[in-house]
C-alpha positions, -999 to +999 in steps of 0.1 A: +311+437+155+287+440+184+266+411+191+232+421+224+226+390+241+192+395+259+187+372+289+207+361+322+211+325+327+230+295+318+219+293+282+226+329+277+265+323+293+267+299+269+254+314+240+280+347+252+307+321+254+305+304+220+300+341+199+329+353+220+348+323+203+339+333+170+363+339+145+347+374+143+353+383+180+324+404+183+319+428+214+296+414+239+266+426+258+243+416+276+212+425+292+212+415+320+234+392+323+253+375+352+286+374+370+300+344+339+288+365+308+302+397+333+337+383+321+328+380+286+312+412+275+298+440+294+265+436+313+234+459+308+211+471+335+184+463+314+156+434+325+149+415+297+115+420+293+119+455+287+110+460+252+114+495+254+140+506+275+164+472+248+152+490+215+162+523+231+197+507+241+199+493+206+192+527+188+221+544+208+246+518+207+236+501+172+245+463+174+250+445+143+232+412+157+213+408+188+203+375+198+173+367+217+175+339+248+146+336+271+113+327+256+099+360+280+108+386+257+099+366+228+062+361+240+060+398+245+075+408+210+112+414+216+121+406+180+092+428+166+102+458+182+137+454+173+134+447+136+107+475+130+139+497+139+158+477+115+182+457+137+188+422+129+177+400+152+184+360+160+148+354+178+108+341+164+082+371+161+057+369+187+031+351+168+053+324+159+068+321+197+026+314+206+042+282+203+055+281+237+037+309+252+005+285+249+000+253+253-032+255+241-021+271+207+008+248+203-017+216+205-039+231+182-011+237+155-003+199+162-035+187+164-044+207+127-008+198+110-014+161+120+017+162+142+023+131+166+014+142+201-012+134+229-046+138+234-057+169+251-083+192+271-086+228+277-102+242+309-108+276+326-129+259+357-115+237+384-143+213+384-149+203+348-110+198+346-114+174+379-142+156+366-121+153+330-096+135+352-120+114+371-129+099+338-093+098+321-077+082+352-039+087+360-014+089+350-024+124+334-006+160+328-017+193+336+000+221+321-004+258+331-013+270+295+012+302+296+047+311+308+057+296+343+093+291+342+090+260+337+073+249+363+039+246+355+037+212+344+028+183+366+032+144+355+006+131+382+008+099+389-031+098+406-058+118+406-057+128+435-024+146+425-038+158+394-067+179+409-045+193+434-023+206+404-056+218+383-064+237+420-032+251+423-028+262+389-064+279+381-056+294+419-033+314+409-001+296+417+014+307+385-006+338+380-019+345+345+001+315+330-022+294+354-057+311+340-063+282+318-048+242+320-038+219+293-045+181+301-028+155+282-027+120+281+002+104+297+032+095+269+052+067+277+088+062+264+122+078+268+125+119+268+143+136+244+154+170+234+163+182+197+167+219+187+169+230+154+180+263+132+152+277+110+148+305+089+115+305+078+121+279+050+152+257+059+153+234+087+190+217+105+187+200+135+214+205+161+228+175+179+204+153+201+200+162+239+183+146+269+174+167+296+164+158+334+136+173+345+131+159+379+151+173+409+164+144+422+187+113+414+163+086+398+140+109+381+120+115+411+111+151+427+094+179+415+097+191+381+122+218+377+137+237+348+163+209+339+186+194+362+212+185+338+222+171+300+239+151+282+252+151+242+243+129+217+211+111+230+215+072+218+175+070+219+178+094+187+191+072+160+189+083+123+156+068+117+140+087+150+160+118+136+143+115+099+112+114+116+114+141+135+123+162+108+095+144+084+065+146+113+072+171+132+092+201+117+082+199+084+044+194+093+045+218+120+060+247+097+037+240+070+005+246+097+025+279+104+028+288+071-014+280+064-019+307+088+003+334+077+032+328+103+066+324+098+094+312+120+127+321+121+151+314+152+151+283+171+126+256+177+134+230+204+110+194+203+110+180+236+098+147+228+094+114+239+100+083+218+087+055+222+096+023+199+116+045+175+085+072+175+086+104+183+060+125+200+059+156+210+060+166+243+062+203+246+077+231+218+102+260+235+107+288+210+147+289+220+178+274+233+171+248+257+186+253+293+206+234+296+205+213+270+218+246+249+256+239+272+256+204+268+253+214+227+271+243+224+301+228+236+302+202+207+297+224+180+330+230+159+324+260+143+315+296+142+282+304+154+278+339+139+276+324+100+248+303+115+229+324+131+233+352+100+218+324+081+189+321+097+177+355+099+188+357+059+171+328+048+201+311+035+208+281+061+227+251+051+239+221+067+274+228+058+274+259+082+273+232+114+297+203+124+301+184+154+330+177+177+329+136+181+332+141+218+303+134+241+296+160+266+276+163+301+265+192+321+253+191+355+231+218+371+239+230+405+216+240+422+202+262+455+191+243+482+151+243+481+154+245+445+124+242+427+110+258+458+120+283+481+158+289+487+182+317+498+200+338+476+234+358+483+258+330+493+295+329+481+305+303+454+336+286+466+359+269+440+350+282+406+387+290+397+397+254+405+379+240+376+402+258+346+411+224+333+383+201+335+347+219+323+334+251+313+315+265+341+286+279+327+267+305+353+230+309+358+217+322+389+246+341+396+257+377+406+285+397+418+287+413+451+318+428+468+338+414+442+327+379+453+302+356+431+274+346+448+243+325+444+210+347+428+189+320+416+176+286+419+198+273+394+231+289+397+254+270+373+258+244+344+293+224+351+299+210+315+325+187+301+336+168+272+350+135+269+360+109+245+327+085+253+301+095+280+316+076+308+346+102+308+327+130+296+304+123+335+336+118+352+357+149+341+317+174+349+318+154+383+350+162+391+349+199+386+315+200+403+330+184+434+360+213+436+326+238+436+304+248+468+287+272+484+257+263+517+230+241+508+242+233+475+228+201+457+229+188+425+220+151+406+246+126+405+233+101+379+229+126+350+232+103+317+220+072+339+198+061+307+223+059+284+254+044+310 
């Protein structure tokens, strides 16, 4: 069996790692990959955004499943290229991945399927958006409406930080994504992250998550792409769980549906619950980064079945269990990360960690027969352990054996639920 994996970071190791553990030990590619999926499968030198030069690979080479990563190529129609050439393909269309692609759209399916989320504004003008805030008062969000890599969203905590974010953003800071700002009301509560299997019917949640979005120990910093996980989430007990799949999936398909759109793939809810209700914070139209490790790693069987499933429109709960184990990953990251930082430095340690985590690589590439750093966040150190507490010791100690110049990382990943 060959199994295309489009994408190159942590997720995408991951998601290389766990089909190369199937029962059905597929062959792996994947395009483009990095130096960890480089010892799973063969890499491609193929950007992931290229729709046509991937259904061209695909035609010659013929993979029986190709599964879809990044929420880039989804927003530009990955999947719909791929299955109008008859592949099967783990991935939303590109109408249904509008969900992440805007912000805008996304609140308006909420908004219309009576979805729990906040209030919001739409604005193409710097001044209207200001004066919006001047009235609203802070603490406020501003979104860039498209793609930014996660990066686009600022939690200001004045206003004077909010309309330097609605300047920065309808500047051009994040190009096209930045065109247009979302601005929400400020949810309070406790983050959450729960991703679930669909195929355009069926709905199973995967494990609870919690991701750290801030840079820095406390929760302070810069947002960033995550900064680290952590498997189950207490703050997701059965009754949040029901809810979630009550208010929020159900309601949120059935929108979909009204307008001629189905979803199949994965959906991930970042939410925030407060008093045992959930509210939606933002939808991704994938795997979570890096929740995805932190989930990955607990699930005790095959993938493949599971994914087949979704793109069959058979899905079942049956197909997923869950290791008891709690697990933690910890991003490392370049210095300067979410800003500027250097690329090209050698990673230092990476075989030292055999025995205590799976070292899951990001931003990382190979270079003289060295790994070295090629992104802001190079890896995802991830470990399982009996109860948290040993699940954060055993991904701290194998981050400690790792290095490379100007490395940092956050040392109080979990710190909610310790």
């Amino acid at each position: 069996m060959k199994v295309l994996v489009i994408g190159n970071g942590g997720r995408e190791h991951a998601l290389c790692w766990k089909l190369k553990n199937d029962s059905r030990n597929p062959e792996i590619f994947c395009a483009p990959g990095n130096a960890g999926t480089a010892e799973l499968g063969t890499n491609l030198d193929l950007v992931a955004t290229d729709v046509e030069g991937i259904t061209e690979w695909a035609k010659a080479h013929q993979p029986d499943l190709t599964v879809i990563g990044p929420e880039a190529p989804l927003c530009v129609g990955m999947a719909d290229a791929l299955e109008a050439e008859g592949f099967r393909v783990f991935g939303p269309k590109r109408a249904a991945a509008e969900l992440e692609g805007s912000k805008e759209f996304a609140k308006e399916i909420m908004k219309a399927g009576g979805v729990p989320t906040s209030d919001y504004a739409v604005f193409t003008e710097a001044e209207p958006a200001c004066r919006y805030v001047r009235e609203k008062g802070a603490p406020i969000v501003i979104k860039a409406d498209g793609l930014a890599a996660g990066k686009g969203v600022t939690v200001a905590e004045t206003v004077e930080q909010a309309e330097a974010a609605i300047n920065d953003a309808l500047g051009g800071a994040f190009g096209e994504a930045g065109s247009r700002v979302v601005i929400e009301d400020f949810l309070v509560g406790e983050e959450a992250s729960i991703l679930a299997l669909i195929d355009g019917e069926h709905v199973v949640m995967l494990a609870s998550s919690q991701d750290h979005k801030r840079a820095y120990d406390g929760d302070t910093g810069p947002n960033t792409g995550g900064m680290g996980a952590y498997s189950p989430a207490p703050i997701v007990t059965d009754a949040v769980l029901e809810k979630v799949r009550t208010e929020i999936y159900d309601r949120t398909l059935a929108e979909l549906k009204k307008r001629g759109i189905t979803y199949k793939g994965v959906l991930y809810a970042g939410l925030m619950i407060d008093n045992g209700q959930p509210s939606v914070v933002e939808f991704n139209c994938r795997f979570g980064d890096p929740e995805t490790q932190a989930v990955l790693i607990r699930w005790d069987d095959d993938i493949i079945p599971a994914i087949e499933a979704c793109i069959d429109g058979t899905l079942s709960e049956e197909l997923i269990n869950w290791k008891a184990d709690h697990s933690v990953c910890v991003v490392m990251s370049a210095g300067g990360y979410p800003g500027s930082y250097e690329k090209g430095h050698e990673i230092r340690g990476l075989d030292d960690t055999a025995d205590d985590a799976i070292v899951f690589h990001a931003g990382t590439a190979l270079k003289d027969g060295k790994v070295v750093t090629a992104g802001g966040r190079v890896l995802g150190v991830t470990a399982l352990g009996a109860d948290l507490r040993t699940a954060v010791d055993n991904a701290t100690a194998a981050v400690e054996k790792i290095s490379w110049k100007d490395a940092f990382y956050r040392k109080d990943i979990a710190h909610r639920a310790l």
